[in-house]
N, CA, C and O atoms as CSV, one atom per row, in Angstrom:
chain,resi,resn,atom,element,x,y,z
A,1,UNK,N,N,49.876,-50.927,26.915
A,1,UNK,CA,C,51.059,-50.118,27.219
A,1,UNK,C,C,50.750,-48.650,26.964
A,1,UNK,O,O,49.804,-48.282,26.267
A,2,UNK,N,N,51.798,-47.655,27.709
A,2,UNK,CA,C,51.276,-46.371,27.182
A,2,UNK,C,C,51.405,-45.931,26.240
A,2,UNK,O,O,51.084,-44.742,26.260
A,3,UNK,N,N,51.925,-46.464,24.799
A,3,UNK,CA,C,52.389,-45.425,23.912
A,3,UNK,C,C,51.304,-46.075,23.168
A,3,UNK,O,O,51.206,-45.575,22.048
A,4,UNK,N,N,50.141,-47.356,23.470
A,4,UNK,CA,C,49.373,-47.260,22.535
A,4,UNK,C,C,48.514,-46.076,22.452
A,4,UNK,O,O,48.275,-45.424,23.468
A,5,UNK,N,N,47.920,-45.679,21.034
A,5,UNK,CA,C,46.755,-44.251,20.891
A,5,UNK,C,C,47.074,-44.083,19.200
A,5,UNK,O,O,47.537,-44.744,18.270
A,6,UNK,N,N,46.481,-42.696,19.483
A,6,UNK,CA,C,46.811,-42.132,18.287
A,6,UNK,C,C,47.662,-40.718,18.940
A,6,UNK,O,O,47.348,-40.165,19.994
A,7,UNK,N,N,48.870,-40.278,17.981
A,7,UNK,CA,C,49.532,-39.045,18.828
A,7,UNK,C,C,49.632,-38.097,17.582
A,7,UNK,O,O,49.609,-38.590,16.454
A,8,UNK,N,N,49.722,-36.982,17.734
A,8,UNK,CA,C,49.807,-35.618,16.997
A,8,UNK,C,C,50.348,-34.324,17.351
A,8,UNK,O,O,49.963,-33.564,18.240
A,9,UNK,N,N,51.575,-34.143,16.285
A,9,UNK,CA,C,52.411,-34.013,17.016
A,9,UNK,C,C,51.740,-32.447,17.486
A,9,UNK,O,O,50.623,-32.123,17.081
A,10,UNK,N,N,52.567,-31.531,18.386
A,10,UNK,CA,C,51.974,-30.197,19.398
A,10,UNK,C,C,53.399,-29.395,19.325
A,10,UNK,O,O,53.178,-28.192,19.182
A,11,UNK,N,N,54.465,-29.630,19.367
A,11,UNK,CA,C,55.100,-28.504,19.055
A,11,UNK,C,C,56.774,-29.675,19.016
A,11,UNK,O,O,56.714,-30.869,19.313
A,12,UNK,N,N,58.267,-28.880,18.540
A,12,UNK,CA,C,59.300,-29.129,18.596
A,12,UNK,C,C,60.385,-28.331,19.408
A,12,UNK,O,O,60.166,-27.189,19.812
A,13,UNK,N,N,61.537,-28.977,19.618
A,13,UNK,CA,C,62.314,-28.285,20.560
A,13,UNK,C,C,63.865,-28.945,19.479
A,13,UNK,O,O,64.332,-30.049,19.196
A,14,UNK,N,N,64.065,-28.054,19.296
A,14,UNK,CA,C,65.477,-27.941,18.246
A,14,UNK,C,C,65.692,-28.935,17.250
A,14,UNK,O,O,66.662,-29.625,16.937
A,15,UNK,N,N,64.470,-28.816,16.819
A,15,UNK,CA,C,64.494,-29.914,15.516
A,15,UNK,C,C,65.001,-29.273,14.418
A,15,UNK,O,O,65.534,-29.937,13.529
A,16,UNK,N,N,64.911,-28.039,14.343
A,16,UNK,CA,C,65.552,-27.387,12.754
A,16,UNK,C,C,66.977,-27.990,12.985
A,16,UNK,O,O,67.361,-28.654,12.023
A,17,UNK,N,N,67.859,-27.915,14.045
A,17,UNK,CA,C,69.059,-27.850,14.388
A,17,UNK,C,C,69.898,-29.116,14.125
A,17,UNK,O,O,71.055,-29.285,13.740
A,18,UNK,N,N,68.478,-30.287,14.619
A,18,UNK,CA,C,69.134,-31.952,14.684
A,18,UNK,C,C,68.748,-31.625,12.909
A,18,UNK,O,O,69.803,-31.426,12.307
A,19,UNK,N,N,67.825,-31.554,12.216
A,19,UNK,CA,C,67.814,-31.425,10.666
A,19,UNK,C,C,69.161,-31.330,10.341
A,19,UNK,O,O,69.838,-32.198,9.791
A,20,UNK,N,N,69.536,-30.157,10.733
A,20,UNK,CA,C,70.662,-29.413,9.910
A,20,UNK,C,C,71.882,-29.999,10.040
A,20,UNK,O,O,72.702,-29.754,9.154
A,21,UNK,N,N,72.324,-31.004,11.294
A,21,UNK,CA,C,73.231,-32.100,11.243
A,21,UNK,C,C,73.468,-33.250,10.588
A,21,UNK,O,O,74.541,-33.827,10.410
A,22,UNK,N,N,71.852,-33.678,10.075
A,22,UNK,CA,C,71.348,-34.771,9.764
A,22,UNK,C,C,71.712,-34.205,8.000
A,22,UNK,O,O,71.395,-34.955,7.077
A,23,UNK,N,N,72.177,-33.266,7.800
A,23,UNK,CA,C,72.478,-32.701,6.807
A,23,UNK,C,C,70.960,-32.496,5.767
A,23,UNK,O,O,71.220,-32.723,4.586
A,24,UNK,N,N,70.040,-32.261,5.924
A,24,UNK,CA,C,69.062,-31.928,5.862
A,24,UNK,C,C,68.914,-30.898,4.882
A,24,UNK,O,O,69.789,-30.204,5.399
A,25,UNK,N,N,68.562,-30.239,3.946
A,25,UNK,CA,C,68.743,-29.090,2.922
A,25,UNK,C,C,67.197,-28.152,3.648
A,25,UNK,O,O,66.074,-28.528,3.986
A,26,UNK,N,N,67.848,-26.921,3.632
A,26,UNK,CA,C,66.878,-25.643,4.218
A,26,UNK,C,C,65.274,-25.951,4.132
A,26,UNK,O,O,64.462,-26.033,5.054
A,27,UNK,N,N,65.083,-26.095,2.728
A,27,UNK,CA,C,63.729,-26.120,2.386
A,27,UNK,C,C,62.953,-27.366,3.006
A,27,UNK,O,O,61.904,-27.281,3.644
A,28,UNK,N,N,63.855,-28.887,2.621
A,28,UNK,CA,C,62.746,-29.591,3.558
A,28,UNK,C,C,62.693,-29.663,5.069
A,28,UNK,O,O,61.665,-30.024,5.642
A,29,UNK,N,N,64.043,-29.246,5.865
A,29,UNK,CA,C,63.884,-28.530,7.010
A,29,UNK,C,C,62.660,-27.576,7.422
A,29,UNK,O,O,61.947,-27.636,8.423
A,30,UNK,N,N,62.637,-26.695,6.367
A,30,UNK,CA,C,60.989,-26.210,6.938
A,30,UNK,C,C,60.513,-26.405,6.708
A,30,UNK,O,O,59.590,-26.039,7.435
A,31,UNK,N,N,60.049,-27.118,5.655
A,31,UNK,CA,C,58.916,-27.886,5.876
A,31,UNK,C,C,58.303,-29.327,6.486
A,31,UNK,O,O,57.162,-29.787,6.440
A,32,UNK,N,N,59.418,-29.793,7.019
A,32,UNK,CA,C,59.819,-30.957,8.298
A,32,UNK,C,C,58.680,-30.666,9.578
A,32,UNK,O,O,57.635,-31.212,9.931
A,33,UNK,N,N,59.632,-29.289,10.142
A,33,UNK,CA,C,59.437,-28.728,11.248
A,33,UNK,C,C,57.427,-28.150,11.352
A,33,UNK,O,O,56.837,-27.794,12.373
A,34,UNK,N,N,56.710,-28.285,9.580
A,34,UNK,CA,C,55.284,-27.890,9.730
A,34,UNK,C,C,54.577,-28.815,9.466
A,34,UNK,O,O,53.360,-28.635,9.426
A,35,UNK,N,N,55.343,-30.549,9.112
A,35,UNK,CA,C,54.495,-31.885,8.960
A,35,UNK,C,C,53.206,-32.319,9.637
A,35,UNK,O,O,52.667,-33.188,8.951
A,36,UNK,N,N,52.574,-32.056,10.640
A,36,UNK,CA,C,51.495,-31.940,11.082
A,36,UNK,C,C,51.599,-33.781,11.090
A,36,UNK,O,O,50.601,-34.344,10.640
A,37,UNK,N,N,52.794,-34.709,11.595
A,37,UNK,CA,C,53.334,-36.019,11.894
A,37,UNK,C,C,51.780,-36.402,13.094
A,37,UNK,O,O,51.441,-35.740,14.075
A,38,UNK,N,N,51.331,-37.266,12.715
A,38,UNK,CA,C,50.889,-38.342,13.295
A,38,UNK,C,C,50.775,-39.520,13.354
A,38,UNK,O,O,50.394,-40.290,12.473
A,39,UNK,N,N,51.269,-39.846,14.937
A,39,UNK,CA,C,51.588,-41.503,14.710
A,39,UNK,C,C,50.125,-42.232,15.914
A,39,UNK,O,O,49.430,-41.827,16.846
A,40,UNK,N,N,50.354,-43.718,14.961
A,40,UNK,CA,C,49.357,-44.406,15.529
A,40,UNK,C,C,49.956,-45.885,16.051
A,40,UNK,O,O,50.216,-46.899,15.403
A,41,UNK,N,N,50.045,-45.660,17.170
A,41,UNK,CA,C,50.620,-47.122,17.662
A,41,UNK,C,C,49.949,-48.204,18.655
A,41,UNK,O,O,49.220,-47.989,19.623
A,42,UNK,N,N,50.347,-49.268,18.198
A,42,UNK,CA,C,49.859,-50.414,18.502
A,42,UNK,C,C,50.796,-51.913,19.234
A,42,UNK,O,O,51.266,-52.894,18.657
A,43,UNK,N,N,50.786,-51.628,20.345
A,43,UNK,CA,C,51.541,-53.045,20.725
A,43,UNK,C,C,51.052,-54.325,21.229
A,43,UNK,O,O,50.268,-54.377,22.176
A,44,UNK,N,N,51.528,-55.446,20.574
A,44,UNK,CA,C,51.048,-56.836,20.972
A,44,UNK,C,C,52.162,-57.703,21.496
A,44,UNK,O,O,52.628,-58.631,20.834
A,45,UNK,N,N,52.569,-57.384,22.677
A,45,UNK,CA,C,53.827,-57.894,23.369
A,45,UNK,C,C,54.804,-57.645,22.896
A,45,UNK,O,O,55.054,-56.461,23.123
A,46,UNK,N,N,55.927,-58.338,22.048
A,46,UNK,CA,C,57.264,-57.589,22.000
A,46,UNK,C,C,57.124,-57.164,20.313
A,46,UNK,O,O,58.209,-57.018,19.750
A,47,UNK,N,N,55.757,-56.933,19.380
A,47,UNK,CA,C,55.768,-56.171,18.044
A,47,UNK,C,C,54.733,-55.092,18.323
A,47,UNK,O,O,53.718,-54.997,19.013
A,48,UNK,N,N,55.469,-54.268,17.436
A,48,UNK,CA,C,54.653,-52.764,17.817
A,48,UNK,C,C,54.077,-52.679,16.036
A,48,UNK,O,O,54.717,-53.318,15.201
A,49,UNK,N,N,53.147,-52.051,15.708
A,49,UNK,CA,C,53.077,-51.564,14.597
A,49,UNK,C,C,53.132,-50.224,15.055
A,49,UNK,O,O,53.038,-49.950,16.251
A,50,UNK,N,N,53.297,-49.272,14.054
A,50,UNK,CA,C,53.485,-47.689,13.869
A,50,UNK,C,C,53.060,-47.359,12.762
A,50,UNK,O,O,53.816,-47.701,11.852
A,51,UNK,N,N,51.925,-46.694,12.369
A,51,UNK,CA,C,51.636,-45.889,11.476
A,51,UNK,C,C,51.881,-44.631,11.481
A,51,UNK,O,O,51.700,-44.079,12.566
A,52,UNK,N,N,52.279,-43.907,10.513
A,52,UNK,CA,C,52.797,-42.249,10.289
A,52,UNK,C,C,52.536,-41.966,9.343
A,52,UNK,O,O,53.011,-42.384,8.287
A,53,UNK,N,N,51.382,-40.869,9.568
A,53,UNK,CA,C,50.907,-39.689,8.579
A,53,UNK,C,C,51.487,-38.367,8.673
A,53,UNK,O,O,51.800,-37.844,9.742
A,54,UNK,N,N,51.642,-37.773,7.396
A,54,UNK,CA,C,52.233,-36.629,7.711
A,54,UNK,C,C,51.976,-35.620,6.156
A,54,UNK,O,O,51.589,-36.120,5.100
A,55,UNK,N,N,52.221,-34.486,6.306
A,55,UNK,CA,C,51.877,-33.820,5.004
A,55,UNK,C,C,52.595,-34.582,3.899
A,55,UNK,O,O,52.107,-34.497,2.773
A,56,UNK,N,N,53.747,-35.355,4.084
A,56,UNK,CA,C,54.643,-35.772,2.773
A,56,UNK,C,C,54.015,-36.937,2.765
A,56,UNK,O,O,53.307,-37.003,1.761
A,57,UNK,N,N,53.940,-38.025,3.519
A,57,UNK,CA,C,53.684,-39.303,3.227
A,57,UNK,C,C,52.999,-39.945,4.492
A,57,UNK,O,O,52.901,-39.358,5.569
A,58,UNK,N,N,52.389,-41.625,4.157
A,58,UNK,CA,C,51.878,-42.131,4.875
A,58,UNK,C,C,52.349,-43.513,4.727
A,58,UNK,O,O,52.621,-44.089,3.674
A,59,UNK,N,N,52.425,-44.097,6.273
A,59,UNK,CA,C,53.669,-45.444,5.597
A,59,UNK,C,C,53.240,-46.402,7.641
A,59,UNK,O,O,52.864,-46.139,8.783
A,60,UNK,N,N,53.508,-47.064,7.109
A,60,UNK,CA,C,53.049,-48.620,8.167
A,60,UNK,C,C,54.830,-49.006,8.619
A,60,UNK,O,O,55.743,-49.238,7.826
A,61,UNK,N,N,54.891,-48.975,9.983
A,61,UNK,CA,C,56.135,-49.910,10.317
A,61,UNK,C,C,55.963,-50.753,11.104
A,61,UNK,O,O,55.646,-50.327,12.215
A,62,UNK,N,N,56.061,-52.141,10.973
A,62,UNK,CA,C,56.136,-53.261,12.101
A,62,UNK,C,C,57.405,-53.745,12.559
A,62,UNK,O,O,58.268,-54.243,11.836
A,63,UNK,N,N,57.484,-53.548,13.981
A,63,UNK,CA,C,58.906,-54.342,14.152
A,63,UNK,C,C,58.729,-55.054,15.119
A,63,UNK,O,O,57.559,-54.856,15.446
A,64,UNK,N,N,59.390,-56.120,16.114
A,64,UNK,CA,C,59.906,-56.406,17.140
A,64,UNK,C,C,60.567,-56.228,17.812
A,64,UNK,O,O,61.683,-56.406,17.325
A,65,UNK,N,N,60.619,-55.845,19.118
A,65,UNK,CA,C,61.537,-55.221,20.287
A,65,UNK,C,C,63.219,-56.671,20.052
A,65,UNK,O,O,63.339,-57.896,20.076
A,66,UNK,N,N,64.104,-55.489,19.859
A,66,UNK,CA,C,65.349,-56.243,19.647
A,66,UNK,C,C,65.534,-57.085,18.010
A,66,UNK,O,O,66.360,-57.961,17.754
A,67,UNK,N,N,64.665,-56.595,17.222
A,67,UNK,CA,C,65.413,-57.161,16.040
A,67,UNK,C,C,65.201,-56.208,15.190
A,67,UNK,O,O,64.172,-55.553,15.031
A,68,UNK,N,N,66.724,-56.108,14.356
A,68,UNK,CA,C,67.019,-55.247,13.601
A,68,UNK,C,C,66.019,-54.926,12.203
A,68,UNK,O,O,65.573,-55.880,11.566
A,69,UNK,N,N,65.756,-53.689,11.849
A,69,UNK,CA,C,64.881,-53.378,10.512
A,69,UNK,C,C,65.504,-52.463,9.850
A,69,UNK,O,O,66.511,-51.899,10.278
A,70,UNK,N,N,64.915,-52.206,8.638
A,70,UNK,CA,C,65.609,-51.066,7.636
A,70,UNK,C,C,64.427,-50.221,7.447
A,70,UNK,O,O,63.305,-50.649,7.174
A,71,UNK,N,N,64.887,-48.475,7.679
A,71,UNK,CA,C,63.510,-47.702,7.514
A,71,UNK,C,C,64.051,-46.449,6.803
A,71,UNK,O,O,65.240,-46.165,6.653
A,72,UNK,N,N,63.111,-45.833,6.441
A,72,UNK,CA,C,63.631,-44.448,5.782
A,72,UNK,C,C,62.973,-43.212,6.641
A,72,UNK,O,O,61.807,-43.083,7.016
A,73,UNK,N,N,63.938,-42.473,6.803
A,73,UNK,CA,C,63.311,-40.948,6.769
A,73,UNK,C,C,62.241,-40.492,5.855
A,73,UNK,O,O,61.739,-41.210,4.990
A,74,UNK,N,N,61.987,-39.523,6.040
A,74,UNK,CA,C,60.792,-38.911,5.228
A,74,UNK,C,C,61.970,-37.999,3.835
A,74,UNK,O,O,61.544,-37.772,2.703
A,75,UNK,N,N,63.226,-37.670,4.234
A,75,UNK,CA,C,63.498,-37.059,3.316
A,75,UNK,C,C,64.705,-38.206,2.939
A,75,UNK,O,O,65.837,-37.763,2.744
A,76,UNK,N,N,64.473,-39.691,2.834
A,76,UNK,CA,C,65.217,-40.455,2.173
A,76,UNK,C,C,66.319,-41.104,2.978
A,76,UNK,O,O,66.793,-42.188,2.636
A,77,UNK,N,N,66.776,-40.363,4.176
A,77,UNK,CA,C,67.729,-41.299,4.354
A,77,UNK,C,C,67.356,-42.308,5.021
A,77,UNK,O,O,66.390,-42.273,5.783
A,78,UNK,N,N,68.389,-43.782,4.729
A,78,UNK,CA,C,68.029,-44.872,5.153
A,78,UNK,C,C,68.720,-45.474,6.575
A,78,UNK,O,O,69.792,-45.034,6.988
A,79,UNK,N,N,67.996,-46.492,7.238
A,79,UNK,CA,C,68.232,-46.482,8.599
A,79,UNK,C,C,68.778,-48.160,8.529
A,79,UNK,O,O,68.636,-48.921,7.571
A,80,UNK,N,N,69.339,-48.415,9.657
A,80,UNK,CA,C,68.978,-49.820,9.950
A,80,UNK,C,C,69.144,-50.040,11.400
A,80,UNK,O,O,69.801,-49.106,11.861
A,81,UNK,N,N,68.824,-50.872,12.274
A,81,UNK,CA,C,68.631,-51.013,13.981
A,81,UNK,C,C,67.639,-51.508,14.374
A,81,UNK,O,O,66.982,-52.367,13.785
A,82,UNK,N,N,67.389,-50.973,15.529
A,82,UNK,CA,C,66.133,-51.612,16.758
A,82,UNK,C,C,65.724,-51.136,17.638
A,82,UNK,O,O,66.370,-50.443,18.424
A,83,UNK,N,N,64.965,-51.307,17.685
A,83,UNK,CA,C,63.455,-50.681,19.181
A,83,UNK,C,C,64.220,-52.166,20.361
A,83,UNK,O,O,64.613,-53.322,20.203
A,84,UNK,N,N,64.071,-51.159,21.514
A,84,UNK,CA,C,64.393,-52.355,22.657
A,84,UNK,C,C,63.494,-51.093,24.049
A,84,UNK,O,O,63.196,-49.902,23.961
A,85,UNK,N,N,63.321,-52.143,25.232
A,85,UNK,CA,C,62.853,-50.994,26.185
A,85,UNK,C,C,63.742,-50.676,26.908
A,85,UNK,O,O,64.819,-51.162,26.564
A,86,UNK,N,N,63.790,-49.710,28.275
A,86,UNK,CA,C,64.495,-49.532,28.815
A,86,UNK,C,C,63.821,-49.047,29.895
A,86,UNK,O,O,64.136,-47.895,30.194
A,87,UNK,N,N,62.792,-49.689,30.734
A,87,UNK,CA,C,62.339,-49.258,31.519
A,87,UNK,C,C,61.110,-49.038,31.067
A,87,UNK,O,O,60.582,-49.983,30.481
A,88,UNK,N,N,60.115,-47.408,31.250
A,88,UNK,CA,C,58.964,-47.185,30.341
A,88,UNK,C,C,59.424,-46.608,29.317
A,88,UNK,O,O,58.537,-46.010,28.707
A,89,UNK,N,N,60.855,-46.493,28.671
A,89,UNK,CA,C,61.135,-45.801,27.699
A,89,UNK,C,C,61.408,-47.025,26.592
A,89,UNK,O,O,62.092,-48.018,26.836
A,90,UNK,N,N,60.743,-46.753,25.343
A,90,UNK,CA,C,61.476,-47.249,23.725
A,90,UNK,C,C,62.668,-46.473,23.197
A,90,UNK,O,O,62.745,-45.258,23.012
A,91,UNK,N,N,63.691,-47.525,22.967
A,91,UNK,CA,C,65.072,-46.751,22.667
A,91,UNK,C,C,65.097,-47.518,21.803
A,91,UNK,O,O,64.953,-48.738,21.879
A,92,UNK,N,N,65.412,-46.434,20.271
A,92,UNK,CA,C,65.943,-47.314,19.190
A,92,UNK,C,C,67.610,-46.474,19.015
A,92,UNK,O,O,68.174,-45.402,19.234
A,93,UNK,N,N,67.839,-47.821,18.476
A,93,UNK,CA,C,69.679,-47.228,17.855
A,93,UNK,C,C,69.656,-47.876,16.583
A,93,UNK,O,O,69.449,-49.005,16.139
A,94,UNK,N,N,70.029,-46.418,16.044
A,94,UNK,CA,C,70.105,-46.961,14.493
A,94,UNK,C,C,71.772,-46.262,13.637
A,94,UNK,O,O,72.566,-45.428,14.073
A,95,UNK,N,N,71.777,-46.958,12.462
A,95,UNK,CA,C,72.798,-46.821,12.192
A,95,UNK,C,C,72.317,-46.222,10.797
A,95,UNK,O,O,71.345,-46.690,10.204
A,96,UNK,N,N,73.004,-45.242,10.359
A,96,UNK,CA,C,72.526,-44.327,8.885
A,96,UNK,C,C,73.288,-45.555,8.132
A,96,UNK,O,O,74.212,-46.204,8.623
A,97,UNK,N,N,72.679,-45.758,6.752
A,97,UNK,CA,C,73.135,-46.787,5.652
A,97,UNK,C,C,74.389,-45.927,4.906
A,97,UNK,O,O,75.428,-46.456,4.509
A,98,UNK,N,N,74.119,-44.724,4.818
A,98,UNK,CA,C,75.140,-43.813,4.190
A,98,UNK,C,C,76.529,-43.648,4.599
A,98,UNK,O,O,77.503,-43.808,3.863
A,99,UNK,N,N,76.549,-43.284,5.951
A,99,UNK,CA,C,77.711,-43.287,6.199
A,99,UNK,C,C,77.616,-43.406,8.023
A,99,UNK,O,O,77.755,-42.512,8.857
A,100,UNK,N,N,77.386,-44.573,8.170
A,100,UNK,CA,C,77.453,-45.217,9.141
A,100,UNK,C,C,77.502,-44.919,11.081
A,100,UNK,O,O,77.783,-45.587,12.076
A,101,UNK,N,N,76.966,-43.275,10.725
A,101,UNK,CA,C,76.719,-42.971,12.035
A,101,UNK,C,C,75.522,-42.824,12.914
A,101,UNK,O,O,74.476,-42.499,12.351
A,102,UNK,N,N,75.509,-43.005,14.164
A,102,UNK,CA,C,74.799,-43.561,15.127
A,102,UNK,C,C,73.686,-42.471,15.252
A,102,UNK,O,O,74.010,-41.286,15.177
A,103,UNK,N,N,71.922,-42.967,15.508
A,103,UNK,CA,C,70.891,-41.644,15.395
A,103,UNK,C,C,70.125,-42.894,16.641
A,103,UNK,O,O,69.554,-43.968,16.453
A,104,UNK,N,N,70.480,-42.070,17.988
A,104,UNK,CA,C,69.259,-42.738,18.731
A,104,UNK,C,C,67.604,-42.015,18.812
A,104,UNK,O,O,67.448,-40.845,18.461
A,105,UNK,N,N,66.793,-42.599,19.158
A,105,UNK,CA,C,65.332,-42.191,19.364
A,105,UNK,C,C,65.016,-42.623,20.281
A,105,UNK,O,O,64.973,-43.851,20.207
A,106,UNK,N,N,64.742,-42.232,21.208
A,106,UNK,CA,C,64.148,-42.382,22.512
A,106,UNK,C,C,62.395,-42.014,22.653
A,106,UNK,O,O,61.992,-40.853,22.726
A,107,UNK,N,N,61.502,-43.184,22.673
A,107,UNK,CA,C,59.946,-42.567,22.979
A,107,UNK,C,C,59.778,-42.918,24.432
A,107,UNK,O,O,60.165,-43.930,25.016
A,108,UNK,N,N,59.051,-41.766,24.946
A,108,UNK,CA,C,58.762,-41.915,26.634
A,108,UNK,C,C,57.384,-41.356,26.483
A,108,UNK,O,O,57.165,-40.648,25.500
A,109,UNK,N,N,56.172,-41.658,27.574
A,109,UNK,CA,C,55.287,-41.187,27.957
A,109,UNK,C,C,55.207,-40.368,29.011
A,109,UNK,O,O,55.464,-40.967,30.055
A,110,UNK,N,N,54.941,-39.181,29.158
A,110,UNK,CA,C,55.269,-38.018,30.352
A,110,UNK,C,C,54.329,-37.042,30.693
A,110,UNK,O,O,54.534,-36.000,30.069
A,111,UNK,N,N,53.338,-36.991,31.481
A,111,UNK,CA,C,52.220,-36.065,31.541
A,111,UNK,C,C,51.070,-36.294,30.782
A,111,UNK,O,O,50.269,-35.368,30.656
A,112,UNK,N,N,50.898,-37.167,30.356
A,112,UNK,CA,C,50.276,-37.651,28.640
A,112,UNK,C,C,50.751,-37.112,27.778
A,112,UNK,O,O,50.033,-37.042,26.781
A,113,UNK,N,N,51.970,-36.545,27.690
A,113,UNK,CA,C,52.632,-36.330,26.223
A,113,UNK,C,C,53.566,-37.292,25.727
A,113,UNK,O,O,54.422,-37.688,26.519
A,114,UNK,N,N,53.553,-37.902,24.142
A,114,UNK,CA,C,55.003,-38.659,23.863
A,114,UNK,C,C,55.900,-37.616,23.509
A,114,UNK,O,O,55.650,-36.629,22.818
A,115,UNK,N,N,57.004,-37.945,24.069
A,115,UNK,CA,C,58.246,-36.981,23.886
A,115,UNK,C,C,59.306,-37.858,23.167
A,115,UNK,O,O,60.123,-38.646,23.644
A,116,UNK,N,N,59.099,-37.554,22.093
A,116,UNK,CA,C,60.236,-38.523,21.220
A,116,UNK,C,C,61.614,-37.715,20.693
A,116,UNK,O,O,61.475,-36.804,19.877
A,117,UNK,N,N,62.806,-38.041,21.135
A,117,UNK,CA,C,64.144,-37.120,21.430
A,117,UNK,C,C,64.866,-37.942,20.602
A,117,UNK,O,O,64.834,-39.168,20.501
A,118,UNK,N,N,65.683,-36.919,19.877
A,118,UNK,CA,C,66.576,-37.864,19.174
A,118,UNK,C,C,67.640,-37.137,19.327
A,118,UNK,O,O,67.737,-36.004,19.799
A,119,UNK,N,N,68.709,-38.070,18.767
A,119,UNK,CA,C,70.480,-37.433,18.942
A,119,UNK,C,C,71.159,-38.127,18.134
A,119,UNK,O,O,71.478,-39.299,17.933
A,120,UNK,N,N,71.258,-37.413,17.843
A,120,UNK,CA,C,72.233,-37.282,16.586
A,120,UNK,C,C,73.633,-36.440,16.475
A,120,UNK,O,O,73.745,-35.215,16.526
A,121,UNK,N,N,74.969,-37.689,16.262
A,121,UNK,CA,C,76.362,-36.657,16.715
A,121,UNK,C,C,76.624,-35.558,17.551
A,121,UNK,O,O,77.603,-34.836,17.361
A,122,UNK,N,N,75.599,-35.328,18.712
A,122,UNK,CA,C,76.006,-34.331,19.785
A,122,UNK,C,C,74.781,-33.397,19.859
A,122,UNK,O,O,74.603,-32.630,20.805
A,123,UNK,N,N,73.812,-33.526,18.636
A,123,UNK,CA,C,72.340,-32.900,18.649
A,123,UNK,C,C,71.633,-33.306,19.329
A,123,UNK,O,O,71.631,-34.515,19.564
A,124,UNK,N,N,70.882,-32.575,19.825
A,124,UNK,CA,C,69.137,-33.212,20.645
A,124,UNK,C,C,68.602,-32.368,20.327
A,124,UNK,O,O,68.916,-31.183,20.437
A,125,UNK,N,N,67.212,-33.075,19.631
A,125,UNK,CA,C,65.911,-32.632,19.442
A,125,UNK,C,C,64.730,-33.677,20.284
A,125,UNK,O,O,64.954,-34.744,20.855
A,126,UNK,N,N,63.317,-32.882,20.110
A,126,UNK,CA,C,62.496,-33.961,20.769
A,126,UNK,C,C,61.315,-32.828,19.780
A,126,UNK,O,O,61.512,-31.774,19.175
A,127,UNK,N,N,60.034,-33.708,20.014
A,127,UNK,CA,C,59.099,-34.024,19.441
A,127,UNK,C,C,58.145,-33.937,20.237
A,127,UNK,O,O,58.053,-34.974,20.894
A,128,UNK,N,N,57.341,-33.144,20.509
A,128,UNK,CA,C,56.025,-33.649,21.325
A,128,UNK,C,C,55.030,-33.879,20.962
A,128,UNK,O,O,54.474,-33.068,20.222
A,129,UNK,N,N,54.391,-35.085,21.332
A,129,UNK,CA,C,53.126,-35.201,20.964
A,129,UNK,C,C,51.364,-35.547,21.815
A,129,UNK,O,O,51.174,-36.477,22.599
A,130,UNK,N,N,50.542,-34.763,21.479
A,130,UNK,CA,C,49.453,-35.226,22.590
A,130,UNK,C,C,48.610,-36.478,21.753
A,130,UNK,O,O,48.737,-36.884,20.598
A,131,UNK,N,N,48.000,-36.757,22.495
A,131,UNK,CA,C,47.221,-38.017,22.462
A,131,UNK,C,C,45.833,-37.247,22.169
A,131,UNK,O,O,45.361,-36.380,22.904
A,132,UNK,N,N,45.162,-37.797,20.760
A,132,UNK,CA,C,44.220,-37.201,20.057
A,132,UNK,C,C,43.073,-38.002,21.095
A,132,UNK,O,O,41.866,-37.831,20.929
């Protein structure tokens, strides 16, 4: 599939902004936005693994397309939902553990870049990443 590789990320498009909804505090906002995030993915029919390195941490996720998991942000908050496809796109919908509102993620392959977009209460950000 295409999103197998290794990806790193290349630049952002209003990520301080989805942060700052996500209620996010200034400081790890910028330093969010300079994580130097690389992901390494792997799919074997409907389970993906995901590895993510990044200046804060390094952490393994396995899931299956359509069943629900629990994950954390990098600055703690906790998730719960699912990866499903939608065509060539991965759409997850997740639900914050805190206070129960909706954060989709959308990964697409586009030019050889992953463009991973998220939205959050009326925010969009995206993510780009090239293929190392």
């Amino acid at each position: 599939m295409a999103f197998d590789g290794a990806w790193k990320v290349d630049r952002n498009e209003n990520y301080e902004k989805f942060m700052e909804k996500m209620g996010i505090n200034m400081v790890k906002r910028k330093l969010a936005s300079h994580d130097n995030l690389k992901l390494v993915i792997k799919q074997e029919g409907n389970k993906f693994t995901v590895k993510e390195s990044s200046n804060f941490r390094t952490i393994e996720i396995i899931f299956e397309l359509g069943v629900n998991f629990e994950y954390s942000l990098a600055d703690g908050t906790e998730l719960k939902g699912s990866w499903n496809t939608e065509g060539d796109k991965l759409v997850g919908k997740f639900k914050r553990v805190d206070n129960g509102n909706e954060l989709i993620a959308v990964r697409e392959v586009v030019g050889g870049e992953l463009i991973q977009t998220y939205t959050y209460e009326g925010v969009e950000a995206k993510r780009i990443f090239k293929k190392e």
